[in-house]
C-alpha positions in Angstrom: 0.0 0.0 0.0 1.0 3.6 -0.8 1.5 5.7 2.4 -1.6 7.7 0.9 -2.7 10.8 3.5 -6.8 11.0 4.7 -8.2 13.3 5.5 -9.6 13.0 9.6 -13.3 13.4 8.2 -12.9 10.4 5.6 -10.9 7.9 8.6 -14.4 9.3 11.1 -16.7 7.8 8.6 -15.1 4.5 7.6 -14.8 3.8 11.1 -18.6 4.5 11.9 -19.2 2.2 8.9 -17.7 -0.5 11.1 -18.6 0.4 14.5 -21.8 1.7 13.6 -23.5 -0.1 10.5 -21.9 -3.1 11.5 -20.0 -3.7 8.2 -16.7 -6.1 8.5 -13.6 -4.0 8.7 -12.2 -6.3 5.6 -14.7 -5.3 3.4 -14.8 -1.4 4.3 -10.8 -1.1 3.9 -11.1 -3.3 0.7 -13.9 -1.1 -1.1 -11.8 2.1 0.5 -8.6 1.0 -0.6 -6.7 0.7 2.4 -5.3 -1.4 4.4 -7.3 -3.3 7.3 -4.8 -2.6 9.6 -4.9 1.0 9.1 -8.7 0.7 10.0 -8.2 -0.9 13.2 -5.5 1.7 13.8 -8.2 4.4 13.2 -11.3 2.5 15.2 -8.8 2.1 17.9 -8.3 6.0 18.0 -11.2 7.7 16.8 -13.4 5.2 19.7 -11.7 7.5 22.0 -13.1 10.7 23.4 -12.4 14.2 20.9 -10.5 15.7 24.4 -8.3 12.6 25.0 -7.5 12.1 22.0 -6.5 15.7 21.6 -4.2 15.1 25.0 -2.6 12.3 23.1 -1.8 14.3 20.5 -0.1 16.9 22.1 2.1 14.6 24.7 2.6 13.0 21.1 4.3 15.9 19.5 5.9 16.9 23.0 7.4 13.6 22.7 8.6 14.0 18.9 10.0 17.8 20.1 12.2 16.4 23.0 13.5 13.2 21.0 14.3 15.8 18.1 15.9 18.0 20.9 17.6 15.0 22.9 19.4 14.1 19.2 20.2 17.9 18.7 21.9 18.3 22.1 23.7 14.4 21.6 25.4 15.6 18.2 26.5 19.3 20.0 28.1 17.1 22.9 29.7 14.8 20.6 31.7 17.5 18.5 32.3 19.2 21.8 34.5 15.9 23.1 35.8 15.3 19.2 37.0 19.0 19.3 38.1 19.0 23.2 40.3 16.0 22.1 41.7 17.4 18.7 42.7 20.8 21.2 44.0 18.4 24.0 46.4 17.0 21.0 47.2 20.3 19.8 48.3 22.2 22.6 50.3 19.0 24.2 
C-alpha cells in the first residue's frame, strides 16, 4: 500500500461504517482502498473521546519535540569531546 494521506473526516466515517453499521472492517478497507490494519489503527483512536485524544496528540508531538531536541543536544556534545580532544592534541 502507498502511504496515501486521509483526511480526519474520511478515517471518522469508515470507522462509523464498522462500528456503527456493523460492516466487517475487511470489506470497508477493501472497497476504500486501504489497508485493514490501518482501519483498526483508526477505530482504535477515533473510539476514544475528541478531548483525549486531543491530550494524546499533544504529549505525542511533546514527545517528537524532545526526542528531536535530545538528538540535537547528543550531536553538539559529541563534537564538543571530538573538538576537546583534537585541542587536547594540539596544545600537548
Amino acid at each position: 500500500m502507498s502511504n496515501q494521506r486521509f483526511p480526519e473526516e474520511f478515517k471518522i466515517e469508515a470507522v462509523r461504517q464498522v462500528t456503527e453499521r456493523g460492516l466487517p472492517v475487511a470489506d470497508v478497507a477493501a472497497r476504500l482502498g486501504m489497508s485493514a490494519h490501518s482501519l483498526y489503527a483508526w477505530i482504535k483512536r477515533y473510539s476514544k473521546p475528541e478531548a483525549q485524544r486531543k491530550q494524546e496528540d499533544d504529549q505525542q508531538a511533546e514527545l517528537r519535540r524532545l526526542r528531536a531536541e535530545l538528538k540535537r543536544v547528543t550531536e553538539e556534545r559529541d563534537i564538543l569531546k571530538k573538538a576537546a580532544a583534537y585541542f587536547a592534541r594540539e596544545s600537548g
